[in-house]
N, C-alpha and C positions, 0 to 999 in steps of 0.2 A: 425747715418748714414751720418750728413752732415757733421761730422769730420771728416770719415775716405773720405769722397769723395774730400773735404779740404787739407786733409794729400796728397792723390794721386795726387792732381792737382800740389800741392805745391814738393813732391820729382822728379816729372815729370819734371816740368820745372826746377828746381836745377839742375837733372842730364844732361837736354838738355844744359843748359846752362856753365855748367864745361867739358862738352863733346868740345862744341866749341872752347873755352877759350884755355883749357887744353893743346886738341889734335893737334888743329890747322892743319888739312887736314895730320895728320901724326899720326899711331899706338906709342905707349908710353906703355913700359912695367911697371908694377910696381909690384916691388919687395914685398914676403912677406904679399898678400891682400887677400887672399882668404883663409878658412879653408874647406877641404872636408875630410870626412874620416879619422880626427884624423892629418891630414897630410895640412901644410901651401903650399899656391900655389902661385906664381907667374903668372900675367896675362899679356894680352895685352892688352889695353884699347884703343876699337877704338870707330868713330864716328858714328859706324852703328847702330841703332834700328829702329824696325818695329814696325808694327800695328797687332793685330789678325793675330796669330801665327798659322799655321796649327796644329791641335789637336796631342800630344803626340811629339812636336818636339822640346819643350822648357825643361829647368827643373827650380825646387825652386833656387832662392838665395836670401836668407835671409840679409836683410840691415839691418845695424843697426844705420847710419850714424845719425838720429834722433829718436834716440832712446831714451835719457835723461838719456846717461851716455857714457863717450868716453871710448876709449881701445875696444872694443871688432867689428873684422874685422868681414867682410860678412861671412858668411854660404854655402854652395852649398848643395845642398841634391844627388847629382853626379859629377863625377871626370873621368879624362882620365884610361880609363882599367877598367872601370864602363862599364855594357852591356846597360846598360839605358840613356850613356852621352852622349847629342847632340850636343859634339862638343864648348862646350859655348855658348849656344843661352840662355838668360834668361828670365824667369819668374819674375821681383822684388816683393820679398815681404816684408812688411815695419814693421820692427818688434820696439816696443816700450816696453820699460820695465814698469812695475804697481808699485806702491806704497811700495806695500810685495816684489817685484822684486828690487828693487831699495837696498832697507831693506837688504837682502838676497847679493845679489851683491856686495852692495859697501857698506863695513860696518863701515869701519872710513870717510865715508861722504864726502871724497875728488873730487865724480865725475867721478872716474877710476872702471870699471870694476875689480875686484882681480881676477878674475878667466875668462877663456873666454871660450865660448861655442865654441867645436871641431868640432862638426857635425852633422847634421839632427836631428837626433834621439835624443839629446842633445835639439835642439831648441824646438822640439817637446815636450819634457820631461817639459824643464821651462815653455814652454805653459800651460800643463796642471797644473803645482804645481800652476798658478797665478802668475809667474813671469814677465811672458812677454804678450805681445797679438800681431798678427798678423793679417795683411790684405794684401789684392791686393793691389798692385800699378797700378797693368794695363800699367805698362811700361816695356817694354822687346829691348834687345839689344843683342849685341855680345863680348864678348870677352871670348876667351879660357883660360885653366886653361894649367899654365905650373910649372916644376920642378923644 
């Protein structure tokens, strides 16, 4: 428990801190960062996040920025033309790959993802086989998911 509580402190203030740096009081798209639905998304990355999110108005997106293997972009578990997408309000959750996950993923040992997970269901899936493990981050922001 005081790892993952550890983990959330620590990707919170990362992301607060490259949100400032980054954004500099100005939206910033970036190209290519999001996977939903099988389909790569183009975001806007602003400086907006909130605190306790009114119930059902967030969705998942899946990080994976410390995960303990590069290549593999964020996740959304909803997408524009989704009846369930709120527009890009997020949920983060901090997903890390395990030992067998790692095994399974990166199999010449280079650190790179070979394969990358396309979409929920997908994250969902390596959760369960042992690949991956997921928690809250408890930090939620805004940026939309574009074409």
């Amino acid at each position: 428990m005081t790892n993952k509580l550890v983990s959330s402190v620590i990707l919170s203030a990362l992301l607060g801190v490259l949100a400032s740096n980054v954004l500099a009081d100005r939206a910033v798209r970036a190209q290519d960062a999001i996977w939903a639905n099988d389909t790569i998304y183009d975001t806007i990355l602003t400086d907006t996040n909130f605190k306790s999110p009114p119930a059902h108005s967030t969705d998942a997106l899946y990080n994976f920025m410390m995960s303990g293997l590069m290549g593999q972009r964020a996740v959304a578990d909803s997408y524009p033309g989704d009846r369930h997408y709120n527009g890009g309000r997020w949920d983060v959750k901090l997903v890390t790959f395990t030992t067998q996950g790692i095994a399974a993923h990166d199999p010449d040992g280079d650190g790179m993802v070979n394969f990358e997970l396309t979409n929920a269901a997908d994250v969902l899936h390596h959760e369960a086989l042992g690949h991956i493990t997921i928690m809250d981050a408890n930090f939620y922001f805004v940026c939309p998911l574009l074409r």
